[in-house]
C-alpha positions in Angstrom: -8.0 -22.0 -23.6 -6.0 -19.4 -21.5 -2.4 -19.9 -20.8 -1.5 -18.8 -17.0 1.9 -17.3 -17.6 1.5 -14.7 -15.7 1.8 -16.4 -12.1 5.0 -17.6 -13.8 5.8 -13.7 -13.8 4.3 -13.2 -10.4 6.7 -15.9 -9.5 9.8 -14.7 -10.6 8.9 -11.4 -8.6 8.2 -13.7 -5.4 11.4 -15.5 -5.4 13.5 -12.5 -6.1 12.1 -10.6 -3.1 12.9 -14.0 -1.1 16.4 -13.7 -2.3 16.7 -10.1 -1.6 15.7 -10.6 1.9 18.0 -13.6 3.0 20.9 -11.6 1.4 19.9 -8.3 3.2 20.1 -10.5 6.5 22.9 -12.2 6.0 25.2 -9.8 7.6 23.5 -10.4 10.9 24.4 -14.0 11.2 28.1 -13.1 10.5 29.0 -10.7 13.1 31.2 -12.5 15.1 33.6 -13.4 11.7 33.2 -10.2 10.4 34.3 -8.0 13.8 37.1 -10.5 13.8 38.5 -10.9 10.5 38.3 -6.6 9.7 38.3 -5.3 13.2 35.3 -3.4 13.7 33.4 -2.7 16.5 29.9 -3.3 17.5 28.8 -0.2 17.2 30.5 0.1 14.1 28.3 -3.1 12.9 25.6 -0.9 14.1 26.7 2.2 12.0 26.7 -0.9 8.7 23.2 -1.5 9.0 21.9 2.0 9.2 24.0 2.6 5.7 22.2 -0.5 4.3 18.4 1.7 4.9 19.9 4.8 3.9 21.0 3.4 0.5 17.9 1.8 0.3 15.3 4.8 1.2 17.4 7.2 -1.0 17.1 4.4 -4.1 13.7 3.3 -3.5 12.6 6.8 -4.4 14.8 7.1 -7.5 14.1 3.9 -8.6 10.2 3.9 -9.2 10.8 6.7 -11.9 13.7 4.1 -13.0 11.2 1.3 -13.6 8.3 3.8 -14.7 10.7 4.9 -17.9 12.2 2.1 -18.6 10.6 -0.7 -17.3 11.0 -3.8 -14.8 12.5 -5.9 -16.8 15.7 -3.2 -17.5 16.0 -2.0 -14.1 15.8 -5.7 -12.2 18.0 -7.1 -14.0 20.8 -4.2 -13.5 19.6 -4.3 -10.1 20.4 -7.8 -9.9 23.9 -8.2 -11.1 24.5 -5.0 -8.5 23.7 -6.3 -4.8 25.2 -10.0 -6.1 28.4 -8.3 -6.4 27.8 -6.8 -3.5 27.1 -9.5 -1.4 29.9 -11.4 -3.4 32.2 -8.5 -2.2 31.6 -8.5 1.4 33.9 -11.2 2.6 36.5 -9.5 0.9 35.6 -5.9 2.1 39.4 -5.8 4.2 38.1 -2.9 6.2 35.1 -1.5 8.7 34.8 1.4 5.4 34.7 -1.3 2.8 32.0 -2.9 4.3 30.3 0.7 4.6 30.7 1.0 1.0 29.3 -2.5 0.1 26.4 -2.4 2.3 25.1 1.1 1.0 25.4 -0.3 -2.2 23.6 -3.2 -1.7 21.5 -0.9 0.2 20.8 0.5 -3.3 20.7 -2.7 -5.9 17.9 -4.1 -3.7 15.6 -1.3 -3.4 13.5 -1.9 -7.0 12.2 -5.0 -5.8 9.2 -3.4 -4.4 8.7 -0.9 -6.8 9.1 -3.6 -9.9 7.3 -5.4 -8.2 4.0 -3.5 -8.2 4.1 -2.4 -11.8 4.1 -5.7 -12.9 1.5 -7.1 -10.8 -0.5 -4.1 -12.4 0.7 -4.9 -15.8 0.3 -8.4 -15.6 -2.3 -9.1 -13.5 -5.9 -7.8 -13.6 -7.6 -5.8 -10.5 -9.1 -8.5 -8.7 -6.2 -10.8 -8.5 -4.0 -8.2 -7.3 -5.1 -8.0 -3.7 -3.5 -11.6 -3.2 -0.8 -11.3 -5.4 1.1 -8.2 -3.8 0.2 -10.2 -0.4 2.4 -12.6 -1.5 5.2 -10.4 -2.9 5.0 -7.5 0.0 3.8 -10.0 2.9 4.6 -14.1 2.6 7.5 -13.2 0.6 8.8 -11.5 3.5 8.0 -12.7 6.6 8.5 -16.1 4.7 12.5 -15.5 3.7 12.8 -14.3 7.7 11.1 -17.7 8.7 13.9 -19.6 6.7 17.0 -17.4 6.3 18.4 -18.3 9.8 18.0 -22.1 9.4 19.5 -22.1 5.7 22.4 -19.2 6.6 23.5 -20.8 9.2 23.5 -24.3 7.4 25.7 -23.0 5.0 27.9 -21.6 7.4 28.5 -24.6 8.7 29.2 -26.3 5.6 31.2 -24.0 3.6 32.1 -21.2 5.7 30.5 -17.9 6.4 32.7 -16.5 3.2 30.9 -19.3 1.3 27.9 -18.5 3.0 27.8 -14.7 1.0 28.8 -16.6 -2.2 26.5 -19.0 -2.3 23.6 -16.0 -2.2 25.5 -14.0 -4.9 25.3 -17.3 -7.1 21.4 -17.1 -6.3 21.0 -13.5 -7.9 23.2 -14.8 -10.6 20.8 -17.7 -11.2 17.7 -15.9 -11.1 18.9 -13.3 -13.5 19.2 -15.9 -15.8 16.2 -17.1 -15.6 14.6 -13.6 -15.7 16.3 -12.9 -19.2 14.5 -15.6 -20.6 11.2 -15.2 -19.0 10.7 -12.0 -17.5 8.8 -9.4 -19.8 7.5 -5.8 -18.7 3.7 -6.6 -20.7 2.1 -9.7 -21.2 1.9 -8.8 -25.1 6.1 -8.8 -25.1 5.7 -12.2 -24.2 5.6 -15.0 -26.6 4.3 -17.4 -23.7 1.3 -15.2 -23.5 -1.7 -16.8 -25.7 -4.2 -13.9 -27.3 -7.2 -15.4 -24.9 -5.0 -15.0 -21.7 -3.6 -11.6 -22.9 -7.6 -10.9 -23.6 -8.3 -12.0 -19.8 -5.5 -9.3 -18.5 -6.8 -6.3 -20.6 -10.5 -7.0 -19.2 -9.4 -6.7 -16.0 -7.3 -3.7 -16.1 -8.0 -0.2 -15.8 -7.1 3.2 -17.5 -3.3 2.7 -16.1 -2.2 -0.4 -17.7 -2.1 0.7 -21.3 1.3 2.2 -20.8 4.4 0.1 -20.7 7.1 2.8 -20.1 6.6 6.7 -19.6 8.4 9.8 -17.9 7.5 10.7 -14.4 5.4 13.3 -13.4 6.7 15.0 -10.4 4.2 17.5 -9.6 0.9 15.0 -9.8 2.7 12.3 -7.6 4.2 15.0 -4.5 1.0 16.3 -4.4 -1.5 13.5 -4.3 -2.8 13.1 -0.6 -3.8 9.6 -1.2 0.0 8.2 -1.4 1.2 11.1 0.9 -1.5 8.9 3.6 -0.1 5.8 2.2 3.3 6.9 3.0 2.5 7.8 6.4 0.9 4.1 7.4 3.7 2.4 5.7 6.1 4.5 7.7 3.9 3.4 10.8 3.9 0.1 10.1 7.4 -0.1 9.4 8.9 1.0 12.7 7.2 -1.9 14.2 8.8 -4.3 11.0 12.4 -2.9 11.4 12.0 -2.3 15.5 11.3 -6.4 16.0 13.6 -7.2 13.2 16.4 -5.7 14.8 15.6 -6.1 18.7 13.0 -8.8 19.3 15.7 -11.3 20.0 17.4 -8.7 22.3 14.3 -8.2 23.9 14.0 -11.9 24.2 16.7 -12.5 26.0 17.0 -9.5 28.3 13.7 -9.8 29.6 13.6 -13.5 30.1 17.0 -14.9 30.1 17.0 -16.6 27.1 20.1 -17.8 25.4 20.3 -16.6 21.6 19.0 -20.0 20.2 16.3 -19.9 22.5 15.3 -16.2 21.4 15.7 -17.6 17.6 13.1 -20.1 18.3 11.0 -17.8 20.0 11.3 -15.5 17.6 9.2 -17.7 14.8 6.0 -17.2 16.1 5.5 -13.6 15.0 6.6 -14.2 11.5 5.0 -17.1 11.2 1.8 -15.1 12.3 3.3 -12.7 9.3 2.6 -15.0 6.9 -1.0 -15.7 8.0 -1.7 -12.2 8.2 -0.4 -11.4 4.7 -2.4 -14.3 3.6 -5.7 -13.2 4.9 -4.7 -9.2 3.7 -4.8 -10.3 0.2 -7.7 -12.2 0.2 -9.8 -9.6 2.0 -8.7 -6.9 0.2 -9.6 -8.5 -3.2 -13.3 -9.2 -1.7 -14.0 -5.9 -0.3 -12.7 -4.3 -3.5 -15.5 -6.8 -5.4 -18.1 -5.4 -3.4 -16.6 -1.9 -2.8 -14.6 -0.8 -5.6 -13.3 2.7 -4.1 -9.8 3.4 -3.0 -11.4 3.9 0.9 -12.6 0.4 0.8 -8.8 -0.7 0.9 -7.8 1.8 3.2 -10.1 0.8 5.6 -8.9 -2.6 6.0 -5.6 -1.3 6.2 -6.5 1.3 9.3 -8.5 -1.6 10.9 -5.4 -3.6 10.5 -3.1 -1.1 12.1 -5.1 -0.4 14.9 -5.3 -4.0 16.0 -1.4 -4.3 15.7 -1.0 -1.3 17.6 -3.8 -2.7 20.7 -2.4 -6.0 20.1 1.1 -4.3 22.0 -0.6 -2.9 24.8 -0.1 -6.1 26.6 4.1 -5.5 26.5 4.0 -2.1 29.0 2.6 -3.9 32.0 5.3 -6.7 32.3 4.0 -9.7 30.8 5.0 -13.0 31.0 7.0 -14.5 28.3 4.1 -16.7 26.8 1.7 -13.5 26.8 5.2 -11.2 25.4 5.1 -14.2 22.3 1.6 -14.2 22.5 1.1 -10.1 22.0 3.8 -10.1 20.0 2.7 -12.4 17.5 -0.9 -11.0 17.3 0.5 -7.3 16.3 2.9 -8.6 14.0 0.5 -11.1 12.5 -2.5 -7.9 12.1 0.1 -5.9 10.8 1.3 -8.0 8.0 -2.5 -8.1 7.0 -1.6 -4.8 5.4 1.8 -6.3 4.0 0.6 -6.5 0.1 -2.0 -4.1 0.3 0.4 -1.0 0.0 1.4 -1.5 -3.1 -2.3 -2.0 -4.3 -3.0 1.3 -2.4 -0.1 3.0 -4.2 -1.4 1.7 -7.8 -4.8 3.2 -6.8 -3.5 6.5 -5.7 -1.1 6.8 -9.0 -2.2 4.4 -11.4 -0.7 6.1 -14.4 2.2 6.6 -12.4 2.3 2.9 -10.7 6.5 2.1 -9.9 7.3 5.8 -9.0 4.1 5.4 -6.4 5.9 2.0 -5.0 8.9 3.9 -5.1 7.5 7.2 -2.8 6.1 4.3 -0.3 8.8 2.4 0.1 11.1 5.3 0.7 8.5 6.3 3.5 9.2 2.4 4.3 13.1 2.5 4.2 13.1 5.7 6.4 11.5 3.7 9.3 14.1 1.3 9.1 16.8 4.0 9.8 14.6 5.6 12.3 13.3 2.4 14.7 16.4 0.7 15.1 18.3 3.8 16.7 15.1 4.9 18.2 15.3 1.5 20.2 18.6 1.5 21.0 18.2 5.1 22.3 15.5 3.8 24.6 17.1 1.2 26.0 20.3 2.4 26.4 18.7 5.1 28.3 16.1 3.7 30.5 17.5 0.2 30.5 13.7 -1.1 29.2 11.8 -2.3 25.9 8.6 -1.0 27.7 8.8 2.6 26.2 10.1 1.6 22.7 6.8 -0.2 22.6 4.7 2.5 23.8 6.1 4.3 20.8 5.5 1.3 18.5 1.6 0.8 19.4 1.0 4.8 19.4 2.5 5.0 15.6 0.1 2.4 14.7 -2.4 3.8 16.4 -1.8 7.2 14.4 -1.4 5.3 11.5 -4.6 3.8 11.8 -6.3 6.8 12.2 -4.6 8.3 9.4 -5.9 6.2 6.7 -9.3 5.9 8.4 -10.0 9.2 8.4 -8.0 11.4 5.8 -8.2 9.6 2.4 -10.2 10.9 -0.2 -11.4 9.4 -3.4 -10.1 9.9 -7.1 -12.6 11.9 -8.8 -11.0 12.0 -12.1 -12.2 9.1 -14.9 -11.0 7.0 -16.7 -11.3 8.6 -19.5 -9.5 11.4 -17.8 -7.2 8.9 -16.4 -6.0 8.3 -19.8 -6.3 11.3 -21.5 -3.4 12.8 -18.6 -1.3 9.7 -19.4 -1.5 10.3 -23.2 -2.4 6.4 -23.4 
């Protein structure tokens, strides 16, 4: 009988994206304390966050070659220990260029998540359970730790203090990295856990790229594969609308329609609620349409389709809608758009799949950058024509774009497996 260890693994990659997520967002329930006990501005606060996605874009990149040579296991773990220092070090940060310095490197220690996290779905799990699996790591994962990081951060705010509130999340890295040294394996055969009939079930399920448990990157191959550049370019589509309501929804909220902040908050769960339901119903129709139609378009096109509805689902927002439609359209984009929230990281693994955490890595830099560029592209907006309406605009016609994108330019893999292996020396 088959052991089923490896949704143990799949796990341990779930709840460390959930951790990485509340600690990212921490900050943003601590303003107040922070501009009061170091003195810095709001705009200054403004300037933190940006350093948080720059660390992070210029990391993710670096770091998929990381895990690639030397594996998840290596790499996570370091990562680990850094941003729970990090976050450990932020109540004691003294000064508005401390805090710089802490959140770019946490900024940094968070960004192999993704990219760990797609080689070891594709070195743990076999093809058809991947569609599901990077929906839960890249999409419930997500919109799930935003569903529950206000109602926990602010708990423990009120019970130990906001500087016990960034403790208490270092102690949470701490812990899972405990728990990752014991269990946590970069292939299923390094595992002792791992009977012969379950390892069996993983190989049979596997292509050409999973014989490999740690090589060198290949520059050349991955800059100039069109398949992950047009992976690159949805992701970075999809992510301006991500980081845009991240940042500004409740802003949005409560400038359009008087709300007070709790009011916004609760508001504000709709959409990522939706997320979760979208992410849900990615993975599971990604992992049919790959049974009946196993071609990297077939994944693409549910992606485009995806995109496009998120981007018309906005259209609503430029003519002045109400507040329930505002939720309402809101809701619906965000909710199509986190249909595509795992399936990136399957579409990166299909584009590179000898080269699967430095693929992750090239995406999610394409990810990170839009999380530098939508928040300041908002703000611009606003600040300048005293309206969301435009910022929106901008949001539906990237999607839009996106959509077409991978709906029209992707073009299959022609090389074999054979081939496949041959290039990767496996």
């Amino acid at each position: 009988m088959s052991t089923r260890f490896r949704f143990v693994t799949l796990g341990l990659v779930v709840s460390l994206i959930v951790i990485n997520y509340i600690d990212r967002s921490a900050v943003s329930y601590a303003v107040g304390p922070l501009e009061e006990a170091f003195g810095i501005t709001t705009a200054q606060y403004g300037i933190i966050s940006s350093v948080f996605s720059v660390g992070y874009m210029v990391a993710a990149f670096l770091s998929g070659p990381l895990v690639d040579r030397f594996g998840c296991r290596r790499v996570l773990l370091t990562a680990v220990v850094l941003f729970s220092i990090t976050t450990a070090l932020i109540p004691v940060a003294g000064s508005f260029a401390g805090l710089l310095v802490i959140r770019l490197l946490l900024g940094i220690g968070e960004a192999p998540a993704f990219p760990a996290a797609t080689r070891t779905v594709s070195r743990w799990l076999p093809v058809r359970e991947r569609g599901v699996a990077l929906a839960l790591c890249g999409g419930v994962a997500v919109s799930g730790s935003l569903l529950i990081s206000g109602p926990l951060l602010t708990g423990l705010m009120d019970v130990i203090g906001w500087r016990g509130m960034f403790w208490t999340l270092a102690v949470f890295g701490v812990v899972w990295a405990v728990i990752a040294t014991a269990l946590l394996r970069d292939l299923p055969q390094e595992s002792r856990r791992v009977n012969a009939a379950e390892r069996e079930l993983i190989a049979s399920g596997q292509e050409a790229e999973a014989g490999s448990g740690r090589a060198p990157v290949r520059w050349r191959p991955l800059l100039t594969n069109r398949n992950l550049w047009v992976v690159a370019g949805g992701y970075f589509a999809w992510g301006f609308m991500f980081w845009g309501f991240m940042y500004w929804l409740p802003s949005f909220l409560s400038h359009a329609y008087g709300l007070s902040v709790k009011q916004a908050g609760a508001f504000s769960i709709a959409p990522w609620a939706c997320g979760i339901v979208g992410a849900l119903a990615g993975g599971v129709i990604v992992d049919r349409v790959y049974r009946r139609s196993p071609k990297i378009r077939s994944r693409f096109g549910v992606m485009g389709v995806a995109l496009l509805l998120a981007g018309c689902s906005l259209v609503p927002l430029a003519i002045a809608p109400t507040l329930t439609v505002a939720v309402i359209s809101i809701s619906l984009g965000v909710g199509f758009g986190f249909v595509t929230g795992g399936i990136w990281w399957v579409a990166s693994i299909d584009a590179a799949p000898d080269q699967p955490g430095s693929a992750a890595g090239f995406a999610d830099a394409a990810f990170a950058s839009s999380g530098i560029v939508a928040p300041s592209v908002m703000g611009f907006i606003v600040s300048s024509t005293g309206s969301f309406t435009s910022g929106f605009v901008v949001m539906a016609g990237l999607a839009v774009a996106g959509a077409l994108l991978m709906l029209l330019v992707p073009r299959e893999r022609t090389s074999s497996p054979e081939a496949a292996t041959a290039a990767t020396g496996v």
